[in-house]
N, CA, C and O atoms as a GROMACS GRO file, in nm:
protein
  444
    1UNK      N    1  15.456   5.240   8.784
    1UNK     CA    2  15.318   5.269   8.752
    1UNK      C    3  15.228   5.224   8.867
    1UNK      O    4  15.246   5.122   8.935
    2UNK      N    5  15.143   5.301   8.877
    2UNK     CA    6  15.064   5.312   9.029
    2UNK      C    7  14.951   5.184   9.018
    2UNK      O    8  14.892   5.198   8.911
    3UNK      N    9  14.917   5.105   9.066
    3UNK     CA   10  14.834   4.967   9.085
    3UNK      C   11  14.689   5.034   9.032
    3UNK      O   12  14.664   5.154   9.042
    4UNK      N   13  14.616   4.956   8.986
    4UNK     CA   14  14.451   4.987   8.983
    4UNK      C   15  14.395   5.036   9.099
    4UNK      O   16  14.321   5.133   9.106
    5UNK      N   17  14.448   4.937   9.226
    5UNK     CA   18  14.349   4.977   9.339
    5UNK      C   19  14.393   5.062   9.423
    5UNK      O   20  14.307   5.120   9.489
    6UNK      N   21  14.493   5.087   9.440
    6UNK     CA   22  14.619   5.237   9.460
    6UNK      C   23  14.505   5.370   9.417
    6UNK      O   24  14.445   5.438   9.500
    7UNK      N   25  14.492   5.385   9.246
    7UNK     CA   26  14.444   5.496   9.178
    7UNK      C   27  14.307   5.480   9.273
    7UNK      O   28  14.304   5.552   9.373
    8UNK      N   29  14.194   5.391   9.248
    8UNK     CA   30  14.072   5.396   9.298
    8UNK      C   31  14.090   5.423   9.409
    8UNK      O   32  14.054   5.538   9.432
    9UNK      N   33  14.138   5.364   9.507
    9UNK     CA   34  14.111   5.416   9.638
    9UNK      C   35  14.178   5.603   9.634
    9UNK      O   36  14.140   5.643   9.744
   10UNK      N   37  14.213   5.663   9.601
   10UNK     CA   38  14.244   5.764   9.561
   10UNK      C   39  14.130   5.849   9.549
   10UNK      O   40  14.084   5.925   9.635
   11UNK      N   41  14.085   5.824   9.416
   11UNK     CA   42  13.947   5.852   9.367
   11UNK      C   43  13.875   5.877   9.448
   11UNK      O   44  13.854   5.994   9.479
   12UNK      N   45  13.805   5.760   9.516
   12UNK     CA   46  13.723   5.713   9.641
   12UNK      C   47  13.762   5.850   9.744
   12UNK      O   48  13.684   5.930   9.796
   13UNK      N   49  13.918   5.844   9.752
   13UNK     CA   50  13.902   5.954   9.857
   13UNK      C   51  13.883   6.110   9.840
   13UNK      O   52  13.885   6.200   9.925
   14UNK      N   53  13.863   6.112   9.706
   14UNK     CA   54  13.903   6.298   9.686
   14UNK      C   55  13.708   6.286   9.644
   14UNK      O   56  13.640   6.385   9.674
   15UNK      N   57  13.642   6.170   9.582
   15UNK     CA   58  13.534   6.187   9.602
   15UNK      C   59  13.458   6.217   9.710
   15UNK      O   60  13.371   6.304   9.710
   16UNK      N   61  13.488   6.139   9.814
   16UNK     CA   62  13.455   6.134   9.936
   16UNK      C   63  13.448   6.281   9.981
   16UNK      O   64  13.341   6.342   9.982
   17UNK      N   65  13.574   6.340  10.021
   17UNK     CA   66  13.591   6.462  10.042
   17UNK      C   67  13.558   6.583   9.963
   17UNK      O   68  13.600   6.693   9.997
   18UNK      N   69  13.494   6.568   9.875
   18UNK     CA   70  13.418   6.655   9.770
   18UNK      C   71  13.274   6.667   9.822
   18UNK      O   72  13.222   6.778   9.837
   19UNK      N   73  13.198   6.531   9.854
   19UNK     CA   74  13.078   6.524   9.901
   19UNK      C   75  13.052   6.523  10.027
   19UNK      O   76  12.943   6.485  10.067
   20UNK      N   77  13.155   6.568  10.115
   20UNK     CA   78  13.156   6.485  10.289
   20UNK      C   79  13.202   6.658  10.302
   20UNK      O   80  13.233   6.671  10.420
   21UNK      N   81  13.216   6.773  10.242
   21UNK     CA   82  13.348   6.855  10.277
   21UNK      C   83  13.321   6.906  10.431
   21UNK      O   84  13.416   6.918  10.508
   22UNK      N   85  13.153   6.943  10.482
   22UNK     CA   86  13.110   7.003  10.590
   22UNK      C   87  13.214   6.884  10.680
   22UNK      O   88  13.326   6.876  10.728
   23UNK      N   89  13.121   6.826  10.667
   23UNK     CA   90  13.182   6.663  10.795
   23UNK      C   91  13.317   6.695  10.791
   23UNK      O   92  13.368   6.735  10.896
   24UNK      N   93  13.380   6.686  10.698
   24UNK     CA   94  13.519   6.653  10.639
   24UNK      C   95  13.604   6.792  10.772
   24UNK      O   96  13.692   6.772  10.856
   25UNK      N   97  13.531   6.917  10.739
   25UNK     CA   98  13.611   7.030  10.819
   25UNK      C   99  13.580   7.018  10.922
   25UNK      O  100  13.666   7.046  11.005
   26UNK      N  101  13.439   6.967  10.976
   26UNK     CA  102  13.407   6.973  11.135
   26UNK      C  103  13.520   6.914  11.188
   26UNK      O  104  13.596   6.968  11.268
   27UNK      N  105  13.539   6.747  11.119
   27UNK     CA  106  13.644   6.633  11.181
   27UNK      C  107  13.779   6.752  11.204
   27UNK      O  108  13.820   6.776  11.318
   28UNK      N  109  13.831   6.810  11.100
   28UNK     CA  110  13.910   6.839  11.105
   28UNK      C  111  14.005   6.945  11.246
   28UNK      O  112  14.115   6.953  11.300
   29UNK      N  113  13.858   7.013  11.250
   29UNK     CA  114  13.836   7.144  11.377
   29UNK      C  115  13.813   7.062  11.473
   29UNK      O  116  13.860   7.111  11.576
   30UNK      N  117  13.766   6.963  11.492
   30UNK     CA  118  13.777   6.911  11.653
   30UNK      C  119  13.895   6.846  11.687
   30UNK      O  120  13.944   6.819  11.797
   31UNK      N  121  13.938   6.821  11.556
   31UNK     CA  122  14.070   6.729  11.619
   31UNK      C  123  14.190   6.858  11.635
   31UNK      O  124  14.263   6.852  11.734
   32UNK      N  125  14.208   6.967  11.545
   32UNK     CA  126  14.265   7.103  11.568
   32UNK      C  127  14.272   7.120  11.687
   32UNK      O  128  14.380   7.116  11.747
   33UNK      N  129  14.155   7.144  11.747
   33UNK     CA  130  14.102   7.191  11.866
   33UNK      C  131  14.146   7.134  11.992
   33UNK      O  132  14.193   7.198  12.087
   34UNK      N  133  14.121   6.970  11.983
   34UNK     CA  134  14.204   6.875  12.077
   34UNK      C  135  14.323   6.864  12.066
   34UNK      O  136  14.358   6.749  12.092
   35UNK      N  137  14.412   6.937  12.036
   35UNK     CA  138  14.582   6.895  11.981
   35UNK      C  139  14.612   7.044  12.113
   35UNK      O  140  14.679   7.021  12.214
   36UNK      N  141  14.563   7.158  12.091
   36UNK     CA  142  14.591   7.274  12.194
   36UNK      C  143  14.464   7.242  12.308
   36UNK      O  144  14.421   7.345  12.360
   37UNK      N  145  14.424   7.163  12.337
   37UNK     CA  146  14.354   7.150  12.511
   37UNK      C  147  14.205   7.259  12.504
   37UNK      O  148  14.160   7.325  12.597
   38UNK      N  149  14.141   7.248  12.331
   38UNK     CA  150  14.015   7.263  12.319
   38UNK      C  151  13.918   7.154  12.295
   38UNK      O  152  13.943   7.038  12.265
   39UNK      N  153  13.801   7.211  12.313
   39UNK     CA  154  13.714   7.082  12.234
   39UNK      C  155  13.576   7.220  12.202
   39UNK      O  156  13.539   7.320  12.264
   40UNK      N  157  13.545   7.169  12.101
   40UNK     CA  158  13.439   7.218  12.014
   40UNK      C  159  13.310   7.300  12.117
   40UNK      O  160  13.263   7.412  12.094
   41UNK      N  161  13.274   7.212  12.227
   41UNK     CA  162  13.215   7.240  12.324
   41UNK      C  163  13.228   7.374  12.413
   41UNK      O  164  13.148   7.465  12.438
   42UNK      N  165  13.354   7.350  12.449
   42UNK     CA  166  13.440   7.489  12.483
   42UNK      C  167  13.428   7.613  12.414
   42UNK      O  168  13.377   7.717  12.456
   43UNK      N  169  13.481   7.589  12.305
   43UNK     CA  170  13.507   7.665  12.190
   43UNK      C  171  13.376   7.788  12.199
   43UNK      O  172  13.371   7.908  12.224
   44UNK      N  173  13.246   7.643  12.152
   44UNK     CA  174  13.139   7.773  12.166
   44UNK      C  175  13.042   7.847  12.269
   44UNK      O  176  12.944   7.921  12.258
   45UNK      N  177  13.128   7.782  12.391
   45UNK     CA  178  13.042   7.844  12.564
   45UNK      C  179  13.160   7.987  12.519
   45UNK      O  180  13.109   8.098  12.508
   46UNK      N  181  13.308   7.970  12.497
   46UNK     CA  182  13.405   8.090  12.497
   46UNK      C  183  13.316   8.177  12.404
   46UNK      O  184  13.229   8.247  12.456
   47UNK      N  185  13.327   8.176  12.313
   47UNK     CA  186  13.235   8.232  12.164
   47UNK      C  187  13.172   8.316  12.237
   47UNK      O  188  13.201   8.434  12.255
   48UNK      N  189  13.062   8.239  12.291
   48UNK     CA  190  12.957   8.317  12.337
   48UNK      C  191  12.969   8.421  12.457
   48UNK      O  192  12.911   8.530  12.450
   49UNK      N  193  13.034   8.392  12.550
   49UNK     CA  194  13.083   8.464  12.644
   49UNK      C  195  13.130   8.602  12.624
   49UNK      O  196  13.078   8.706  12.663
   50UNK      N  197  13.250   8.581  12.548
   50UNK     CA  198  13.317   8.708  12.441
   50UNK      C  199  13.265   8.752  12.313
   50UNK      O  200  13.326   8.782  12.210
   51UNK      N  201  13.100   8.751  12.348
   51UNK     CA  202  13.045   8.801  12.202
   51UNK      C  203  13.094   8.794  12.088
   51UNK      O  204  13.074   8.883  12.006
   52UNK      N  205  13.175   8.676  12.059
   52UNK     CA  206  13.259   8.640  11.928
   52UNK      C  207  13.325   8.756  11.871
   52UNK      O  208  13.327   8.796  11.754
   53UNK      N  209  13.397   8.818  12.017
   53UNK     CA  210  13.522   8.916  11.980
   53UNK      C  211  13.645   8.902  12.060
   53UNK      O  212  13.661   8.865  12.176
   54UNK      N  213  13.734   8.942  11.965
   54UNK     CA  214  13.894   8.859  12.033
   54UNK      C  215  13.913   8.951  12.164
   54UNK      O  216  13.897   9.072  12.170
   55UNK      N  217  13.954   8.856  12.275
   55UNK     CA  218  13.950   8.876  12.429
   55UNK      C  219  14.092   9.008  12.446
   55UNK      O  220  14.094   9.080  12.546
   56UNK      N  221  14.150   9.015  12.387
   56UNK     CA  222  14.260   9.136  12.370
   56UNK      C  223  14.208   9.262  12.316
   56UNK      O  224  14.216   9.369  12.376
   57UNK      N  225  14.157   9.247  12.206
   57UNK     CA  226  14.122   9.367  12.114
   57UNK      C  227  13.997   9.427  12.116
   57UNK      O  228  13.962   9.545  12.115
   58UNK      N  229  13.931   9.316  12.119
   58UNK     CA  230  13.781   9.335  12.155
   58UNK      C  231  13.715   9.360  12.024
   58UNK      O  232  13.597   9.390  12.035
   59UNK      N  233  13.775   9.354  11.864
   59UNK     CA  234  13.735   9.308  11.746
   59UNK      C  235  13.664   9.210  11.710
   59UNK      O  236  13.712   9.101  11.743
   60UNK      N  237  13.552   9.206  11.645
   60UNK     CA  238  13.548   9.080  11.569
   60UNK      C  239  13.648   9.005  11.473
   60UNK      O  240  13.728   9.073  11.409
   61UNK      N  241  13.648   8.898  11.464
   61UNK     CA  242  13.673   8.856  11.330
   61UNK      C  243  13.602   8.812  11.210
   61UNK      O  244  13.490   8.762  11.217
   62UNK      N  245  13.670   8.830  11.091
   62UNK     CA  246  13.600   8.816  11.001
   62UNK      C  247  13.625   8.661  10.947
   62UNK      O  248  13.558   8.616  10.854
   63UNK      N  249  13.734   8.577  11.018
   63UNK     CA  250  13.706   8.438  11.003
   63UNK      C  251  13.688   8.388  11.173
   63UNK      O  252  13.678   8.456  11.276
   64UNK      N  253  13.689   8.246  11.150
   64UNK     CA  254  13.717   8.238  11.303
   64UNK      C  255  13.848   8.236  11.421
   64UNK      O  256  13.968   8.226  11.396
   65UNK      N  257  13.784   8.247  11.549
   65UNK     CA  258  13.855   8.322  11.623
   65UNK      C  259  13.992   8.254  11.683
   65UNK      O  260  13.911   8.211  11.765
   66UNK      N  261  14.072   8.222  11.708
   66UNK     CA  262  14.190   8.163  11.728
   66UNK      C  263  14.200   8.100  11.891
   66UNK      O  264  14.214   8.166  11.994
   67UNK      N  265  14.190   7.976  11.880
   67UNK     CA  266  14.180   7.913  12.028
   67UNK      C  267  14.299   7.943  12.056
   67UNK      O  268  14.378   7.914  11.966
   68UNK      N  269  14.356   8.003  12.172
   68UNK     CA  270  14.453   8.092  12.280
   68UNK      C  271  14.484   7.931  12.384
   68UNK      O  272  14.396   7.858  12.431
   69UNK      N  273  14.580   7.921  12.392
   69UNK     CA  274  14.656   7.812  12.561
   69UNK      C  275  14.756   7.836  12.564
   69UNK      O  276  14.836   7.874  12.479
   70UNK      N  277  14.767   7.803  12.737
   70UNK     CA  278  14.932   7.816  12.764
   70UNK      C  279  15.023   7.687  12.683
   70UNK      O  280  14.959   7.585  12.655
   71UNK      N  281  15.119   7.692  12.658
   71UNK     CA  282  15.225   7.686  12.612
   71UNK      C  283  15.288   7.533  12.706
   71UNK      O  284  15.404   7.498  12.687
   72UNK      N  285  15.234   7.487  12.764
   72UNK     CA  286  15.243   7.367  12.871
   72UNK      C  287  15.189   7.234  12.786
   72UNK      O  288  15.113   7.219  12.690
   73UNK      N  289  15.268   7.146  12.870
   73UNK     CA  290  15.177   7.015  12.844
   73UNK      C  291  15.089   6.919  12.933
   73UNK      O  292  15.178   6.858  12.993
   74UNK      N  293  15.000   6.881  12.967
   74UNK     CA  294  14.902   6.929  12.850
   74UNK      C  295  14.857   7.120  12.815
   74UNK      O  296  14.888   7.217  12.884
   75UNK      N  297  14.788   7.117  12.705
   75UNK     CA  298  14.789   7.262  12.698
   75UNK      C  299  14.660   7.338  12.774
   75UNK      O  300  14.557   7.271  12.778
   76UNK      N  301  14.657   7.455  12.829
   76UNK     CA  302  14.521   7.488  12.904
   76UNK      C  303  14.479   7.592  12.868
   76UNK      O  304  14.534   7.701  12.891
   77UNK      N  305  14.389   7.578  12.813
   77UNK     CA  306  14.310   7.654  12.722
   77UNK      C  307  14.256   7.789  12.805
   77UNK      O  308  14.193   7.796  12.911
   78UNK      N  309  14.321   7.927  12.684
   78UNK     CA  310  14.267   8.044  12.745
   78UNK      C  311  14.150   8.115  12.681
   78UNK      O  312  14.046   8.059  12.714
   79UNK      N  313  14.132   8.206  12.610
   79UNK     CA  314  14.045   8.292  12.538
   79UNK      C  315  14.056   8.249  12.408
   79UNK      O  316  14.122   8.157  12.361
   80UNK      N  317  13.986   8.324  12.357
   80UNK     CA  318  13.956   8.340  12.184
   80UNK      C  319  14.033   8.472  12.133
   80UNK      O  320  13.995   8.586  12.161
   81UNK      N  321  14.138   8.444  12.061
   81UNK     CA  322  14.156   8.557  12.010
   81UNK      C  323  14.147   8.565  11.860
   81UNK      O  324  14.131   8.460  11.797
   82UNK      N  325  14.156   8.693  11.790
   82UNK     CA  326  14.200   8.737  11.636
   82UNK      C  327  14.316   8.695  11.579
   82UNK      O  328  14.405   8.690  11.665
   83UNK      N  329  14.358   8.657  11.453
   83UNK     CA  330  14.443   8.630  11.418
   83UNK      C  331  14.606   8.686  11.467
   83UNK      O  332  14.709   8.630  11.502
   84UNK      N  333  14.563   8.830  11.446
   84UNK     CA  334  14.657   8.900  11.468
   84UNK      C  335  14.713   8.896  11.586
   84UNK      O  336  14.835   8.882  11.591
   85UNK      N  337  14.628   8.910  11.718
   85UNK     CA  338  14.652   8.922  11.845
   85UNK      C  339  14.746   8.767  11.911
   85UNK      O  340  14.840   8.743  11.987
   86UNK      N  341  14.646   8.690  11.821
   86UNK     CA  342  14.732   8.504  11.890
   86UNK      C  343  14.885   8.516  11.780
   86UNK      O  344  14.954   8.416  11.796
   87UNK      N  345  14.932   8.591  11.704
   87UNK     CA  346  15.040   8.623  11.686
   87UNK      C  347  15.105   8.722  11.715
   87UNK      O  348  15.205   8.724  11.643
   88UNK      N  349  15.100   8.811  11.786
   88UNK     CA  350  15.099   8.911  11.842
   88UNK      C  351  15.190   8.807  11.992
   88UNK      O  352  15.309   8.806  12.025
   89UNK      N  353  15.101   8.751  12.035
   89UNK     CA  354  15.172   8.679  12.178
   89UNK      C  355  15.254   8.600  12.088
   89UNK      O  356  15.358   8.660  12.060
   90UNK      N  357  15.243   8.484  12.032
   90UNK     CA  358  15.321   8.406  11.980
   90UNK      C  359  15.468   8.442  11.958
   90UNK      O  360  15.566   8.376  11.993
   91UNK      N  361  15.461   8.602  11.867
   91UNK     CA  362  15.597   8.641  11.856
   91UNK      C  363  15.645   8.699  11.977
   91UNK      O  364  15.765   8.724  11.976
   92UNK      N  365  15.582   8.727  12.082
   92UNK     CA  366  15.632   8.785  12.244
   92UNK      C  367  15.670   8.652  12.314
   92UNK      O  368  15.738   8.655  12.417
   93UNK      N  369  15.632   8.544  12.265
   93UNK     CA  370  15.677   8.394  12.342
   93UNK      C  371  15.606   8.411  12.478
   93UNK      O  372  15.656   8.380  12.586
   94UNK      N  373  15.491   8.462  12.461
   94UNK     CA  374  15.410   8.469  12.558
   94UNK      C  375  15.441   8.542  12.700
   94UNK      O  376  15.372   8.526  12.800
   95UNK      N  377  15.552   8.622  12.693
   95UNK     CA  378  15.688   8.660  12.795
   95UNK      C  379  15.600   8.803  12.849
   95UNK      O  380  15.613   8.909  12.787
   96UNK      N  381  15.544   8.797  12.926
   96UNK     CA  382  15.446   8.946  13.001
   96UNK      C  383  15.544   9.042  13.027
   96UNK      O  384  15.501   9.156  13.015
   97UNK      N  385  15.690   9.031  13.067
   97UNK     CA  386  15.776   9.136  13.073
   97UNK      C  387  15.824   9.225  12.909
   97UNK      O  388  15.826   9.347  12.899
   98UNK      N  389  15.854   9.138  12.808
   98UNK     CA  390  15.883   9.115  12.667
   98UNK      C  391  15.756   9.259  12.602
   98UNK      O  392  15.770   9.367  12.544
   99UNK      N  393  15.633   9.173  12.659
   99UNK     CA  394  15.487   9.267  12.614
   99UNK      C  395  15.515   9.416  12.677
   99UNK      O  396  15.487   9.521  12.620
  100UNK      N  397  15.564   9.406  12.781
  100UNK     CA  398  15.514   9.528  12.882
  100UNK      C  399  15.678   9.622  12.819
  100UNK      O  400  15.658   9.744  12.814
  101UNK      N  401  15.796   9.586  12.784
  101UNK     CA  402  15.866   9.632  12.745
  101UNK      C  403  15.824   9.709  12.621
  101UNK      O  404  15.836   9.831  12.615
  102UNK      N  405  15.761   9.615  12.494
  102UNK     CA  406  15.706   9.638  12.403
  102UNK      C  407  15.637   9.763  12.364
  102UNK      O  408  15.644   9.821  12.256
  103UNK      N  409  15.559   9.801  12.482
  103UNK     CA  410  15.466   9.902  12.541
  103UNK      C  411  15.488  10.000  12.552
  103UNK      O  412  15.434  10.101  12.506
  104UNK      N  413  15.620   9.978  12.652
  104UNK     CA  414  15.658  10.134  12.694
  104UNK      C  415  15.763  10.167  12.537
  104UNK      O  416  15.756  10.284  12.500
  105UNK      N  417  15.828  10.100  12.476
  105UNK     CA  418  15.892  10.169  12.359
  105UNK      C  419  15.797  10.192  12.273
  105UNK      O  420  15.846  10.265  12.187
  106UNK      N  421  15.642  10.161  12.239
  106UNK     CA  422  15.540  10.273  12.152
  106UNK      C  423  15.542  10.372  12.216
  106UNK      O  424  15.598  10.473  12.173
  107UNK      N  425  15.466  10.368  12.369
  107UNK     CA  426  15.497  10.492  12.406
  107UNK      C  427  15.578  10.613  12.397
  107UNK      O  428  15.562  10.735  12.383
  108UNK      N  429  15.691  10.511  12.412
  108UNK     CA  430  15.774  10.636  12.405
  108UNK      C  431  15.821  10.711  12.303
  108UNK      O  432  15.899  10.806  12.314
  109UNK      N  433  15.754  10.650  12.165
  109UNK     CA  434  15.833  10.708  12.046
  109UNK      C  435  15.670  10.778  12.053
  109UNK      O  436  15.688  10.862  11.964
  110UNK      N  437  15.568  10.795  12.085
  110UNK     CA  438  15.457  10.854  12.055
  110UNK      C  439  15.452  11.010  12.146
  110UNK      O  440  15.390  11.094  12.081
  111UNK      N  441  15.494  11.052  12.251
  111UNK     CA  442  15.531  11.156  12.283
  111UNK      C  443  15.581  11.245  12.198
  111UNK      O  444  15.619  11.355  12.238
   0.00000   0.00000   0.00000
C-alpha cells in the first residue's frame, strides 16, 4: 500500500500539470528540440523563413512542423519539415542514392 506522501506528491503533480499545461508543453518542446541540435529560437527564425511550409513539399502543416538534422553527433540541424516528409527520409536512412533510386522506380512504373 502506497505511503500518504507517495499518493500526495502524486496529486501535487497531475495538479500541477493540469494548471501549468502551456508551461508544462513549452518545457517539454525545448527540451525535444535540444535532444536533435534545435532550440526554440531556431525553430522560429526556420518557421519564418519557410513560410511555415515543409522545406521538401512546400505544404503546410496542419500541426507543427518537424525539426529535420543530420543523423551525427552532435546533431545539426536542417529544415522544417511535414510529418510525412521527416518520415519519408527517415525510412530512406537519409541515403540520397536510396531516394534517387526510389525516384526513378515511380517513374518508371508511371510511363
Amino acid at each position: 500500500m502506497p505511503n500518504s506522501s507517495s499518493k500526495k506528491h502524486k496529486e501535487y503533480c497531475k495538479e500541477y500539470h493540469r494548471t501549468h499545461r502551456e508551461l508544462w508543453k513549452v518545457s517539454m518542446r525545448r527540451h525535444a528540440l535540444k535532444l536533435v541540435g534545435w532550440c526554440m529560437e531556431l525553430y522560429d527564425a526556420r518557421f519564418k523563413e519557410q513560410n511555415g511550409l515543409c522545406a521538401i513539399c512546400g505544404k503546410p502543416s496542419v500541426r507543427n512542423l518537424d525539426a529535420d538534422h543530420e543523423h551525427v553527433e552532435p546533431p545539426i540541424p536542417r529544415g522544417l519539415l511535414c510529418r510525412t516528409c521527416n518520415g519519408g527520409l527517415g525510412y530512406f536512412q537519409d541515403n540520397p542514392e536510396l531516394l534517387r533510386k526510389a525516384a526513378d522506380y515511380i517513374e518508371f512504373y508511371r510511363r
